[in-house]
Steps between C-alpha positions, in 0.01 A plus 500: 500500500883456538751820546588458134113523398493820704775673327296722268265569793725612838884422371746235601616532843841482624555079539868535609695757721815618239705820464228694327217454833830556751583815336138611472475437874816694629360823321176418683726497830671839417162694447297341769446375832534110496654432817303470787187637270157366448575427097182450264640325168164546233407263242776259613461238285692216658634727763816507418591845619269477807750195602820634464420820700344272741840282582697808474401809646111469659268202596192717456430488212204443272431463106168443342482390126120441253548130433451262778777282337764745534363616855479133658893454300661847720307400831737220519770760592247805580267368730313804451408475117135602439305474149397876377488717251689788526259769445300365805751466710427289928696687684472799712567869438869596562597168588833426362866688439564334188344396246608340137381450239707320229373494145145459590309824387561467134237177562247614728140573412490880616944640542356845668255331706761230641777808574212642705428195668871480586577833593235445762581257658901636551588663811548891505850465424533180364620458132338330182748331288369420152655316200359568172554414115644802304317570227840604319648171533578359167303171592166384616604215701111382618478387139246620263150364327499464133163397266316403831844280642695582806901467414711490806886673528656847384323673244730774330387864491111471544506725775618790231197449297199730551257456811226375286728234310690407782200411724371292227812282511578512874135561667611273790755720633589884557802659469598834699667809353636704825228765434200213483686328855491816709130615378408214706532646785298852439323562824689232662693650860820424386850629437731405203810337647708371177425389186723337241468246242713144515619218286458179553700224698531295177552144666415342235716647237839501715375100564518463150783779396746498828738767498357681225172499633600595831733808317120608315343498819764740629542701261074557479504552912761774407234681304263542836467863596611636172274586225583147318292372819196626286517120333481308824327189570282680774416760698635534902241714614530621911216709680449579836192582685447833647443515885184718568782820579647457156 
């Protein structure tokens, strides 16, 4: 099966390191420990995350991903990439200081389960980053199935519909409203950090628009932390685990 013929099933991982990942990664550096840190990147897909923070701030590192393809493809710059699901996760109770986990849950088999699994395996004290489709952004971008056919790309406005009608046309994938993110962690020993929601990097449309594009992607990054955030790409979610005095 190649990465496109996995698309419906886990995503498209990041192939190429642009504006939109470096961004991502610098608010990962401002809300958690990455230098000097024992950094877990989950469901890595290619890795690409896991090897940037490794040349950069922390050789120990480790990233783990479901499909051997995508495992074998990071451990050429992650030498410790393992194959494993995330809601069984091989490593040790309070293990590491951070931990991310970049538009993965909305794929997973079992989202609460796999937050668990996570949270356990953080240090007291360490931090969970966690990147998540908003369910008020007005596009599906992990494509939608219609009359028994899987259509890749940006489908307008399905995440408005109904629960029942938009799981029909977009079973493959979730999408988090803030409310449905946090209740993920109920009886979970953590504390709420931050939480916003954030647009996009847009690569691809300032490729293909230049200065205009790049002006959009401004003006939308000027909407983060105001209510107008409510339509954002995704969901920046950061919780901390609570030492056993907390």
């Amino acid at each position: 099966m190649t990465h496109s013929g996995l698309a419906a099933l886990r995503g498209e991982p990041s192939y190429v390191w642009r504006a939109g990942q470096e961004r991502r990664l610098q608010m990962v550096a401002r809300w958690a420990k990455l230098e000097d840190a024992r950094v877990l990147e989950a469901g890595a897909g290619i890795g690409m995350y896991a090897s940037q923070i490794r040349r950069r701030y922390t050789p120990d590192v480790e990233c783990f991903d479901i499909e051997l393809e995508r495992a074998m493809e990071a451990s050429k710059e992650t030498p410790h990439a393992l194959v494993a699901a995330a809601e069984a996760l091989p490593y040790a109770s309070d293990l590491f200081d951070t931990i991310i986990s970049h538009e993965v849950l909305e794929h997973v088999e079992s989202d609460r389960v796999s937050v668990s699994e996570m949270v356990r395996v953080l240090k007291p004290g360490g931090r969970l980053v966690i990147f998540v489709p908003n369910r008020w952004y007005p596009f599906e971008t992990h494509g939608h199935y219609w009359r028994g056919s899987y259509h890749f790309g940006n489908t307008p406005l399905i995440n408005y519909l109904p629960n029942a009608a938009r799981d029909r046309l977009a079973p493959h994938v979730r999408a988090y409203t803030r409310r449905s993110l946090l209740n993920l962690f109920t009886n979970c020993p953590i504390q709420l950090v931050m939480h916003q929601r954030i647009y996009g990097g847009y690569d691809n449309i300032i490729a293909r628009m230049g200065d205009r594009g790049r002006k959009l992607r401004d003006m939308l990054y000027r909407f983060e932390g105001t209510p107008l955030d409510t339509f954002g790409l995704s969901h920046l979610l950061v919780v901390e685990k609570k030492t056993a005095s907390a």
